[in-house]
C-alpha positions as CSV (number, residue, x, y, z in Angstrom):
1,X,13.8,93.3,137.2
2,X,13.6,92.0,133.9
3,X,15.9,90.8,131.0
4,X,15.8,91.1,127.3
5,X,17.8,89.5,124.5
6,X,19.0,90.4,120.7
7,X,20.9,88.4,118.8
8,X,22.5,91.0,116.7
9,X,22.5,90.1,112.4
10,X,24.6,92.5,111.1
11,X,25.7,96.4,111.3
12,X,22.9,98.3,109.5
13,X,20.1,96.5,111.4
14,X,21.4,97.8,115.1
15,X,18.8,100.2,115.7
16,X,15.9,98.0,114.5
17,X,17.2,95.1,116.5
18,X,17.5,96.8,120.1
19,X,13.9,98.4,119.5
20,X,12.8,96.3,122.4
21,X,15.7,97.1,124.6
22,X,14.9,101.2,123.8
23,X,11.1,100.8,124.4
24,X,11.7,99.0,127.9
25,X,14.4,101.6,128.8
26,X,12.0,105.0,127.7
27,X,9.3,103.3,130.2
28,X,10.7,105.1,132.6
29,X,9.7,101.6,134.7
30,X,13.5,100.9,135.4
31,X,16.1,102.6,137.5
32,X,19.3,101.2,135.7
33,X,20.3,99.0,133.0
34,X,23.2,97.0,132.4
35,X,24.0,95.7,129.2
36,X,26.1,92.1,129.0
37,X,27.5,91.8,125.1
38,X,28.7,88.5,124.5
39,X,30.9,88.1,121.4
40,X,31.5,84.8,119.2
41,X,33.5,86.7,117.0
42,X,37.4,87.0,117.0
43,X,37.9,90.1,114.9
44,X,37.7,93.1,117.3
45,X,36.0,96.1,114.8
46,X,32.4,95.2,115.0
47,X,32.0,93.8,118.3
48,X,33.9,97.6,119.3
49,X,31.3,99.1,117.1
50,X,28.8,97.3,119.2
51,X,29.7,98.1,122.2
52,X,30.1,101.8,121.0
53,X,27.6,102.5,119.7
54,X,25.0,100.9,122.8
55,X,27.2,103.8,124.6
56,X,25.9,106.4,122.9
57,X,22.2,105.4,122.5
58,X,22.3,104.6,126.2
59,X,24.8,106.9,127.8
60,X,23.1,105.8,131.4
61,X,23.6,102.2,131.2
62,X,26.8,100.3,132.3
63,X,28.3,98.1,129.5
64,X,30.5,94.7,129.8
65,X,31.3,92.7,127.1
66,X,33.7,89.5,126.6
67,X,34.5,87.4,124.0
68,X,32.8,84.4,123.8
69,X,33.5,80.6,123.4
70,X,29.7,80.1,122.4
71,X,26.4,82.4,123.1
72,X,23.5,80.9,124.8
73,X,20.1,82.5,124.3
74,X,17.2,81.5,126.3
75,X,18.5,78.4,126.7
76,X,20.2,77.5,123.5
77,X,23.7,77.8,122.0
78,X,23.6,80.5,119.0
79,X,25.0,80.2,115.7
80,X,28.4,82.1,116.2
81,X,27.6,85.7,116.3
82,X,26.9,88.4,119.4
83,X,24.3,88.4,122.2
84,X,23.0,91.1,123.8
85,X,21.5,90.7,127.1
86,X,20.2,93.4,128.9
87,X,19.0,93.5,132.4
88,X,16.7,96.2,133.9
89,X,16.7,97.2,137.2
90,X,14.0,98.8,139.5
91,X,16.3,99.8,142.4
92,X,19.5,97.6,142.8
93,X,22.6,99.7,142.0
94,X,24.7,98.4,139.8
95,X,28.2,99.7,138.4
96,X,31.2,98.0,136.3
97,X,34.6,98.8,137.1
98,X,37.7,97.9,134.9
99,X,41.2,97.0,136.4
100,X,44.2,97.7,134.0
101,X,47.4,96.3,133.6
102,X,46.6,93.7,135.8
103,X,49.4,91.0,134.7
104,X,52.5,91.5,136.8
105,X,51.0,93.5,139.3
106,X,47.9,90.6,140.0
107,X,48.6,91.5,144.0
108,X,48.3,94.7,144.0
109,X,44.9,94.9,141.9
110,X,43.6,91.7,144.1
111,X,43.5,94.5,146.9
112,X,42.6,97.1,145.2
113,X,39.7,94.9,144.1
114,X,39.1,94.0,147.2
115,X,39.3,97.8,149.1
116,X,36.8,98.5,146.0
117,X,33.9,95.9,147.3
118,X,34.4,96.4,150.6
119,X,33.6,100.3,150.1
120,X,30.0,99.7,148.3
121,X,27.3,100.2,150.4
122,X,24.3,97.2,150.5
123,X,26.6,95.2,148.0
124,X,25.6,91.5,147.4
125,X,27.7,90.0,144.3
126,X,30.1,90.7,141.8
127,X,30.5,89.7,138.2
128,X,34.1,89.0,137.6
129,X,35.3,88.8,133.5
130,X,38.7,88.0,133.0
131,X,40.4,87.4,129.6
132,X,41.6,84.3,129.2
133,X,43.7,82.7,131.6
134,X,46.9,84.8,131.2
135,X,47.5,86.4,134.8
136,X,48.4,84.4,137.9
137,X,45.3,84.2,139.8
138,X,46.2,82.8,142.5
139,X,47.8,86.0,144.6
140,X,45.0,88.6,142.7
141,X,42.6,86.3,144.3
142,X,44.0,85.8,147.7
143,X,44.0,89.5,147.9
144,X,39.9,89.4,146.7
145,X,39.0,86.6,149.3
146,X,39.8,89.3,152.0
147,X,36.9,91.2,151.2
148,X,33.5,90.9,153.1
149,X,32.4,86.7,153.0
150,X,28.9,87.6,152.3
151,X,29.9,88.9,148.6
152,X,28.9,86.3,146.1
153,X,31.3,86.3,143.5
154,X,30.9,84.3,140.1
155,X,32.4,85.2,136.7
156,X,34.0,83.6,133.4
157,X,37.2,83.6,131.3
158,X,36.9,84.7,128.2
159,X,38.4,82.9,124.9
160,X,37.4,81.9,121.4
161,X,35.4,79.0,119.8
162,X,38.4,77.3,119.0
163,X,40.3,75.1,122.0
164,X,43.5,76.9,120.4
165,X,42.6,80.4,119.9
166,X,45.0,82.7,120.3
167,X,42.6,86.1,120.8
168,X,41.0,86.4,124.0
169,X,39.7,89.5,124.9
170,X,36.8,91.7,127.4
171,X,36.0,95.3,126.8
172,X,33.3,98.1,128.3
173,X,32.1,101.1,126.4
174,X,36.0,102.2,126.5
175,X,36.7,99.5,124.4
176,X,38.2,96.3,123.9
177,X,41.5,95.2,126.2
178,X,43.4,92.2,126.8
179,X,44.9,92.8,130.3
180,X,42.1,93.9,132.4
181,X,39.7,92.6,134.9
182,X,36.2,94.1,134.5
183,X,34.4,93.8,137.9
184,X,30.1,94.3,137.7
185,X,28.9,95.2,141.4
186,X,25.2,94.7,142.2
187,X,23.9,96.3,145.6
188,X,20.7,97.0,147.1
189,X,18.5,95.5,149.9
190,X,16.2,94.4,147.1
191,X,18.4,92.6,145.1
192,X,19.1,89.0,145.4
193,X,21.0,85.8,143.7
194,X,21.3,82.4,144.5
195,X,24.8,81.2,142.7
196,X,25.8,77.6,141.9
197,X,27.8,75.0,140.2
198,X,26.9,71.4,138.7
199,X,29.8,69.3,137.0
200,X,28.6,65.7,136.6
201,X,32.1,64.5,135.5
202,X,33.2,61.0,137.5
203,X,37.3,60.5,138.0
204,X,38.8,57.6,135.9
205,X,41.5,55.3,137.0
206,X,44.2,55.5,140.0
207,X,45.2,59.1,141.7
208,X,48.1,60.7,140.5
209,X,50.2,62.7,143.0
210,X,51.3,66.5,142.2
211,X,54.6,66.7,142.7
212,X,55.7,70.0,140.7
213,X,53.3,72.5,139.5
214,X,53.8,76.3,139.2
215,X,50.8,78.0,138.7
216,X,48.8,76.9,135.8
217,X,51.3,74.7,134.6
218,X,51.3,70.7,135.9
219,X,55.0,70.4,135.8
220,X,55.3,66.4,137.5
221,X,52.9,63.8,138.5
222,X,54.3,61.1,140.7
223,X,57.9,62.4,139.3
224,X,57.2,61.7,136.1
225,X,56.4,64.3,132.7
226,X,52.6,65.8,133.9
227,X,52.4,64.8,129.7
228,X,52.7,60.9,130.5
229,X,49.3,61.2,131.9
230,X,47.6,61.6,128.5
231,X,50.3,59.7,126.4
232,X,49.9,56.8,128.0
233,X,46.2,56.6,128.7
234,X,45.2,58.3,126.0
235,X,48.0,58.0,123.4
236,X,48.4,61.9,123.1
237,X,51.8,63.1,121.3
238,X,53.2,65.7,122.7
239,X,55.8,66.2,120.1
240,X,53.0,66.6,117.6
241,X,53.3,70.3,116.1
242,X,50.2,71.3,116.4
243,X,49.3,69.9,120.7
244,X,46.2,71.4,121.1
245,X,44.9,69.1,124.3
246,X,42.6,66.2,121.8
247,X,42.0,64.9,125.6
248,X,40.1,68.4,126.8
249,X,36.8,66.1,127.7
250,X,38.8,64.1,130.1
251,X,39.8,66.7,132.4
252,X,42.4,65.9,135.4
253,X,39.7,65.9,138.8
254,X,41.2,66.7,142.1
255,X,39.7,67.0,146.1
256,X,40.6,70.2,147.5
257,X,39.4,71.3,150.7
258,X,36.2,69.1,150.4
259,X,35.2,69.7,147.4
260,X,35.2,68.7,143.6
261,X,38.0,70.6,141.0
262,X,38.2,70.2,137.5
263,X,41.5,71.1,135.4
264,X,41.4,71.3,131.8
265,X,44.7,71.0,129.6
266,X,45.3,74.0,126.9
267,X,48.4,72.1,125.3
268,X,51.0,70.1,126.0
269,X,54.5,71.9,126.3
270,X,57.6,70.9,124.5
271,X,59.1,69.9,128.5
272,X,56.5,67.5,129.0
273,X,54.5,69.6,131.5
274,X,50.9,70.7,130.5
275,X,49.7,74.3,130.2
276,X,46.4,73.8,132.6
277,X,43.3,76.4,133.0
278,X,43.2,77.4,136.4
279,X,45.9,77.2,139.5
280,X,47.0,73.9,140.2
281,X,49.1,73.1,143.5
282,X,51.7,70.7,144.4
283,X,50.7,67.7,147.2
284,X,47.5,67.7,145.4
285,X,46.1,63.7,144.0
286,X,44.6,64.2,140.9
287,X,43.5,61.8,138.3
288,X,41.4,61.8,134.8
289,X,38.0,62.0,134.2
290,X,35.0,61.3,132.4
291,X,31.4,63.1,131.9
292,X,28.6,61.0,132.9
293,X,25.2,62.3,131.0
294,X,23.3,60.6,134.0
295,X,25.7,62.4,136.5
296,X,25.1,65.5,134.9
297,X,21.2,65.1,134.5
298,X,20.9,64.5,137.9
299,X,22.9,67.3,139.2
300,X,21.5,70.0,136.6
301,X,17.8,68.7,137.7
302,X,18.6,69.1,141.6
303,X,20.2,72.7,140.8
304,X,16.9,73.6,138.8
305,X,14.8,72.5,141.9
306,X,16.6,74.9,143.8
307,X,16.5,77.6,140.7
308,X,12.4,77.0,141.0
309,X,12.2,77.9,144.4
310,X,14.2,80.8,144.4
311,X,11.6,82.5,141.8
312,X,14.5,84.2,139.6
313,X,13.5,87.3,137.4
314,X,16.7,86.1,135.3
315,X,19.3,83.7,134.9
316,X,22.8,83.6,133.8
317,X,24.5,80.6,132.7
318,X,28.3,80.6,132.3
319,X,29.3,77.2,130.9
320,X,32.8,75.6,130.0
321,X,33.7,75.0,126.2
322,X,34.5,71.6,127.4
323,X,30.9,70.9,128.6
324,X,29.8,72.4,124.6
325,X,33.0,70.0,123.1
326,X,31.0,67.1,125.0
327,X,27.6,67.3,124.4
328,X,28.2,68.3,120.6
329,X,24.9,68.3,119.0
330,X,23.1,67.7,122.0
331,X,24.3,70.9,124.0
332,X,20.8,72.4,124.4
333,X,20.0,70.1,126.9
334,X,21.6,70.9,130.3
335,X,20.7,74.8,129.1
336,X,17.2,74.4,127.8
337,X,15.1,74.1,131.1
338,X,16.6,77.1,133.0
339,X,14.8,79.2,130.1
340,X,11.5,77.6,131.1
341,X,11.7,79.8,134.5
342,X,12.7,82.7,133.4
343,X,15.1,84.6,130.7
344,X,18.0,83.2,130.6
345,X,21.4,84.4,128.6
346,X,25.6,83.5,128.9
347,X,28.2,82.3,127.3
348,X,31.1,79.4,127.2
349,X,33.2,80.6,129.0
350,X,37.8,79.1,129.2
351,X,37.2,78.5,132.6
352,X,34.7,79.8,135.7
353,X,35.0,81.1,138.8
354,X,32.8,81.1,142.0
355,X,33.5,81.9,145.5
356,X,32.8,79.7,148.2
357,X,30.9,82.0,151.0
358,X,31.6,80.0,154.0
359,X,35.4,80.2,153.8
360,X,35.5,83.3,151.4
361,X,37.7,81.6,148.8
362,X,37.4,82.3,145.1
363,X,37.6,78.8,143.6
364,X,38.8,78.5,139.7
365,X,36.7,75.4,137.8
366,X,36.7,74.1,134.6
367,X,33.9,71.7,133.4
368,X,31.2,73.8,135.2
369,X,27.9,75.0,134.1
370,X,27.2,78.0,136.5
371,X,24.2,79.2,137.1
372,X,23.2,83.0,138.4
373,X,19.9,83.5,139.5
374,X,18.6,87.0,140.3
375,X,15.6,88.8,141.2
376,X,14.6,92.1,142.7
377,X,12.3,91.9,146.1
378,X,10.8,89.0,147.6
379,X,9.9,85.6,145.4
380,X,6.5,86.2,143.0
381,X,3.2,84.2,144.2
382,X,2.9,82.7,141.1
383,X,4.0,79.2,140.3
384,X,7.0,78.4,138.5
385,X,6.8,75.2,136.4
386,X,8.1,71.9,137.4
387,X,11.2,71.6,134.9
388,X,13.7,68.7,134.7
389,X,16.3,68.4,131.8
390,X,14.5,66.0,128.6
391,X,17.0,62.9,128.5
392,X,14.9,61.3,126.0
393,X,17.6,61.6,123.5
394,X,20.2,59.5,125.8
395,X,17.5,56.6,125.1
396,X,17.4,57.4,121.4
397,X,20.1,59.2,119.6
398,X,22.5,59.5,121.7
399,X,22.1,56.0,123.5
400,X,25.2,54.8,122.8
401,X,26.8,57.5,124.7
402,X,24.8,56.6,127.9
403,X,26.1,52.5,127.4
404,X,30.0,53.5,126.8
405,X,29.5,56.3,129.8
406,X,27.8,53.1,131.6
407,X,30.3,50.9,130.8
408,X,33.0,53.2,131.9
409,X,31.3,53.7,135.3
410,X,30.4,50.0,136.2
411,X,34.0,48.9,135.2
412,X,35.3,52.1,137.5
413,X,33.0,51.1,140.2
414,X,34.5,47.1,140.1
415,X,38.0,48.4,139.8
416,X,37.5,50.9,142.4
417,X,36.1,48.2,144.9
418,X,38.9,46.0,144.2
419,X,41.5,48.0,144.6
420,X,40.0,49.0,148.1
421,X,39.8,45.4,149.0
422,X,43.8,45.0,147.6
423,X,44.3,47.9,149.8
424,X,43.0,46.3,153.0
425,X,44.2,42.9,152.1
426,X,48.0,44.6,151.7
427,X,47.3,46.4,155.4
428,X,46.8,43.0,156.7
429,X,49.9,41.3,154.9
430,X,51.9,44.7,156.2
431,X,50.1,44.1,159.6
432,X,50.5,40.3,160.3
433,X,54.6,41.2,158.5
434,X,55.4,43.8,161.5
435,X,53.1,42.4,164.5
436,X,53.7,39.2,166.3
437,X,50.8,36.7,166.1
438,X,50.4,35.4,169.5
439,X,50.7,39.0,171.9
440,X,49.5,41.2,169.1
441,X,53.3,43.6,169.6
442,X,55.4,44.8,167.1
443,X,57.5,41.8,166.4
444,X,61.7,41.5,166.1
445,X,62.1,42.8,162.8
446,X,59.6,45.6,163.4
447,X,61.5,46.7,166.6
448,X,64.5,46.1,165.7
449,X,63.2,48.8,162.7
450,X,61.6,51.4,164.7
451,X,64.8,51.4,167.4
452,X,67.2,52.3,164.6
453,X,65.2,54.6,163.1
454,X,65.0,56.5,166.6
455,X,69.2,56.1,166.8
456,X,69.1,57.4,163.7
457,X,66.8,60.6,164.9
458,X,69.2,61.0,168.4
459,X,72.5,61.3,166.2
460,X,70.9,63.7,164.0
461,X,68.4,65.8,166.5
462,X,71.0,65.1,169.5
463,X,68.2,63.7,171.5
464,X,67.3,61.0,174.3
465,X,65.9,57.7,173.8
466,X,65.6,54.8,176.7
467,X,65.1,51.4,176.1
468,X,64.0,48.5,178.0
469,X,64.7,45.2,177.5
470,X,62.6,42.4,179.5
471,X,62.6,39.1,180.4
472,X,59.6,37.1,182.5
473,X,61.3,35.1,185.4
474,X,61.2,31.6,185.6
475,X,59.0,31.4,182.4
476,X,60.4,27.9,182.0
477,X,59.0,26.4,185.0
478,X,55.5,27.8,183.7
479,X,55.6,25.9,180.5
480,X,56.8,22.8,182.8
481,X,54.5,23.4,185.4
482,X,50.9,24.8,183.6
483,X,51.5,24.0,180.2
484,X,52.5,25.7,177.0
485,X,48.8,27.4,176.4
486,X,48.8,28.7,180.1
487,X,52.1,30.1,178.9
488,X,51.0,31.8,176.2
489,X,48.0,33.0,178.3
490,X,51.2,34.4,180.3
491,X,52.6,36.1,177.5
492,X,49.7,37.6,176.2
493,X,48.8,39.3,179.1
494,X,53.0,40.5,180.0
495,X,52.6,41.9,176.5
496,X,49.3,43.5,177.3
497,X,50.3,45.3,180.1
498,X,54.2,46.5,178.3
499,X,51.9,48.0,175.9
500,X,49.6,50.1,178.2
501,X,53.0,51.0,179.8
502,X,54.2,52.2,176.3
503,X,51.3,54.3,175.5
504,X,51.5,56.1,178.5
505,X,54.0,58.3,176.7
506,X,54.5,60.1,173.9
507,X,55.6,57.9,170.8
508,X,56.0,55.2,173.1
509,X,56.2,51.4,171.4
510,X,56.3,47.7,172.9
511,X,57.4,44.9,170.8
512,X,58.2,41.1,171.3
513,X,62.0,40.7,171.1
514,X,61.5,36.6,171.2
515,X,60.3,33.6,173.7
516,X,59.8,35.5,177.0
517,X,61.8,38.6,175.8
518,X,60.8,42.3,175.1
519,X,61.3,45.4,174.5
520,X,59.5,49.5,175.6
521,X,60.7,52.1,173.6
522,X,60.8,55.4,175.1
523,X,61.6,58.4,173.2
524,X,62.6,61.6,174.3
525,X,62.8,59.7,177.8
526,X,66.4,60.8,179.6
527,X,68.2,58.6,182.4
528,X,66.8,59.0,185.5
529,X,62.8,59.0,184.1
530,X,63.5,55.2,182.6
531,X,64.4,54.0,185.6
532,X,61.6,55.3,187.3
533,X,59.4,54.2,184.5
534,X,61.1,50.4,184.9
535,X,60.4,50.2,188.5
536,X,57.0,51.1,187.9
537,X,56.6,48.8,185.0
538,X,58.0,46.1,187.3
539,X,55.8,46.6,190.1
540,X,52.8,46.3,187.8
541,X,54.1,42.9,187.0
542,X,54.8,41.9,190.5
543,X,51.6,42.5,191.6
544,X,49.3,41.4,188.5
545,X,47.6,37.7,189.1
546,X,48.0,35.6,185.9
547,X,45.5,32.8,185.6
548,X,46.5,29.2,187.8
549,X,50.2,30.8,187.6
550,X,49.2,33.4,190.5
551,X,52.3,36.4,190.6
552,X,55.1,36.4,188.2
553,X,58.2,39.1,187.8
554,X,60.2,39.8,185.2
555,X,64.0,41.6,185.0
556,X,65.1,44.2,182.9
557,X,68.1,46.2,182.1
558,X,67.9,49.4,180.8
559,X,70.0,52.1,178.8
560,X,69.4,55.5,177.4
561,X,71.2,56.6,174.5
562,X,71.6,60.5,173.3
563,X,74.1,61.5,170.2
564,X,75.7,58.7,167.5
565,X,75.5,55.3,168.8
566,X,76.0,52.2,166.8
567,X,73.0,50.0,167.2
568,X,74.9,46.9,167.9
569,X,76.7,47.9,170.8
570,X,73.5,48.9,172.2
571,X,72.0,45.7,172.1
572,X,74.7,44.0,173.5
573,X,75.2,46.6,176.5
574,X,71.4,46.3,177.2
575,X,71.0,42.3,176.8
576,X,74.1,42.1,179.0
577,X,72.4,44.8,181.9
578,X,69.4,42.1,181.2
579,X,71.8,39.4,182.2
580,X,73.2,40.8,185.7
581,X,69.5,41.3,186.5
582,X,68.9,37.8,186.2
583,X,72.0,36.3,187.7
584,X,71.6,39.1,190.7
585,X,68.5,37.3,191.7
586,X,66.1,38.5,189.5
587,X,63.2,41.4,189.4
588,X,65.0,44.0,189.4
589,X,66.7,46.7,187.3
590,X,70.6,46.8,186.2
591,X,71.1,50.1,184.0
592,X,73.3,49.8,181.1
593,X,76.1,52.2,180.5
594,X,77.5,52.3,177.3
């Protein structure tokens, strides 16, 4: 396998230009060739010419072509203009298929896609090129994800130089097209690729929820304009004519499913909701972000350790415009030390794709640099260097950028940590506010709470719920008698065993009603099992020894309610069941009927 690259001048000099491309290809050394064209231009003639014309000098090779949001060469970012990259193959198979009229019908071609891998014998990726970000991915590639989990699938969106181009476009030796999918299969036991991701960008400030999206558009976080987001920390107009996103290099971040998303804003619409690159979903927290140039070394060097060991023949790099927009002059450097191992050629890209092979879902991204290593047979003997990305200039040059970046991250850090210790401070004001201090049970308010809230449930669900109320006999005389901490010792260990009582089923709660008086909650609990449940709560009472007290008993009257009950009249009926228990002699059971 092998890769060569031209970046193409002008018109006339085509034929001198690809010299090196014809000589390689006349070897007769290769089975196949595929050429990538990757165009900075937005004017369609000559990148069709192009693309044309490499048609008819190589009428066996398979052509794809996109337009591109920058070119990189061997590691660095052209001056606008086309690259072509073509890669020679000694026995992998490769073929590029084009999917048309794919918006409005994005199911449909998802499984046709899909039928279409699964049919390839030996296959082992798939280069997906998609322009711009126009169709509604998310049911083409819910059909795709069907297809055999040990495809790797990686691919770009195509779109101009500009953040607010209009053109975006892919094309194959048929020429140029604006609604298709062009789909490059590689198969063959000889051919493999290692295919990853490195973003490097930190999130920034408190999680927003996602409470309206439809597809690529962030309708409403937390209820509010998706817009407010950027207006208010960033002070972004979106009534501003021209609302191309200025806030592109702080991206919104979300978790999904364990791992690390990216959403980039196109522009601001006039309702306040923001136009997004890639799928976005409701229920998701999502909050800005920042790039961290240490983040981002560290994360490129780790991937190029693993790049090194694979032994690539050739790399492909397809980066996000918003990574170019950040680094500005300094682009070269998260690109450079891939070329070091091996030819290396892409493009920025609107937005990337990768699928993640364990659960065989295509994931959209924005912010990535994506990196495609392949080879043909097993890894060379000889050594590959030791690379790491030069950094130097984030101590020189661009040193300031490193101390805001720094600043941003150590003030994050502080703010992050204090908000966590707010968070468990406000648990323990929320816990010592519902829980009673001495037998560690929900206290009165708390019960009364979580007892209406159930009456509320029976009226509207039409279901049971039994309550106990309790009182410990003769707890007086132990207050008298012991004292008031061997009375608490009594209380704490009453409560103690309520609440293993309580857990022993389903939803079950005890709570400290006041002085020697409780309640068990039992919902879903009808007549007959409440009573059982009471004698056997009373029993364990009966026959547990409290410290210097020896046995103690308690009474309890008990009422199960099913349908719309005021709350009041339940408390009375079951405090006046309580009562008859304790003027009929005490431990035992009176049920209420209400």
């Amino acid at each position: 396998m092998k890769q060569i690259l031209v970046e193409l001048k002008d018109r006339p000099e085509l034929f001198v230009q690809i010299e090196g491309i014809l000589s390689a290809w006349k070897s007769g050394n290769y089975k196949q060739m595929l050429l990538h064209i990757y165009s900075g231009l937005e004017g369609e003639k000559f990148t069709e010419y192009v693309a044309k014309t490499l048609s008819i000098i190589f009428p066996e090779a398979d052509i794809v072509g996109t337009m591109s949001a920058g070119e990189i060469m061997e590691g660095h970012l052209m001056n606008r203009g086309i690259l072509i990259g073509a890669l020679f193959f000694e026995s992998t198979n490769v073929e590029v298929f084009r999917y048309d009229n794919v918006k409005g019908n994005e199911r449909a071609v998802g499984r046709q896609i899909c039928q279409q891998l699964d049919s390839i014998p030996g296959i082992k990726a798939a280069e997906f090129l998609l322009p711009g970000t126009e169709f509604e991915t998310k049911p083409l590639f819910d059909e795709i994800d069907e297809c055999d989990k040990d495809i790797h699938i990686f691919g770009g969106y195509s779109g101009g130089h500009m953040l607010n181009s209009p053109v975006h476009y892919v094309f194959d030796a048929k020429g140029i097209t604006y609604d298709s999918i062009l789909v490059t299969t590689f198969a063959g036991d000889d051919f493999h690729v290692d295919v990853d991701k490195v973003i490097g960008w930190e999130p920034l400030g408190v999680p927003f929820r996602v409470t309206k999206a439809d597809g690529h558009k962030l309708v409403e976080l937390n209820g509010r304009h998706a817009s407010e987001i950027y207006e208010k920390f960033l002070q972004i107009d979106r009534k501003v004519h021209d609302n191309a996103m200025e806030g592109y290099t702080f991206p919104l971040l979300a978790e999904y499913k364990g791992e690390q998303w990216l959403r980039s804003a196109i522009h601001i619409e006039e309702d306040g909701s923001l136009n997004m690159h890639g799928t976005i979903m409701e229920g998701m927290d999502i909050q800005l972000s920042y790039g961290n140039p240490a983040t981002i070394v560290s994360q490129v060097n780790d991937r190029l350790k693993r790049v090194r060991a694979f032994k690539p023949q050739a790399v492909l790099l397809y980066s996000c415009i918003v990574r170019k927009a950040f680094w500005e002059r300094y682009v070269d450097m998260e690109l450079e030390p891939f070329a070091q191992l091996c030819s290396t050629s892409g493009f920025y890209t609107w937005g990337e794709l990768i699928r993640n092979c364990e659960t065989g879902e295509i994931v959209e991204h924005n912010v990535t640099q994506l990196s495609i290593a392949m080879r043909e047979g097993e890894p060379s003997s000889a050594e590959l260097p030791d690379v790491l990305v030069d950094d130097s200039v984030l101590r020189g040059p661009a040193a300031q950028m490193r101390r805001l970046t720094s600043l941003v991250y150590t003030t994050m850090e502080d703010l992050q940590k204090a908000q966590s210790d707010l968070r468990v401070l406000n648990e323990k004001l929320r816990l010592m506010a519902e829980t009673d201090a001495l037998t560690g049970l929900i206290n009165r308010g708390k019960t009364e709470e979580a007892i209406n809230n159930l009456l509320q449930e029976s009226a509207t669900k039409n279901t049971s719920v039994s309550l106990l109320m309790i009182d410990i006999d003769h707890f007086k005389s132990v207050n008298d008698n012991y004292s008031h901490e061997i009375g608490d010792v009594v209380l704490k260990e009453t409560a103690a065993i309520l609440k293993e009582a309580a857990h022993e089923h389903r939803d079950g709660r005890a709570g400290r009603w006041g002085g020697e008086e409780f309640f068990v909650i039992l919902p879903l609990v009808e007549n007959e099992e409440a009573m059982e449940i009471a004698e056997s709560l009373r029993k364990r009472v009966e026959d547990h020894v409290f410290p210097e007290v020896g046995h103690l008993t308690i009474s309890m009257g008990v009422i199960t309610i099913k349908g719309d009950v005021q709350g009041k009249d339940i408390f009375l009926c079951v405090d006046k069941a309580l009562y008859e228990a304790k003027e009929s002699g005490r431990n035992r059971i009176v049920r209420a009927e209400i």
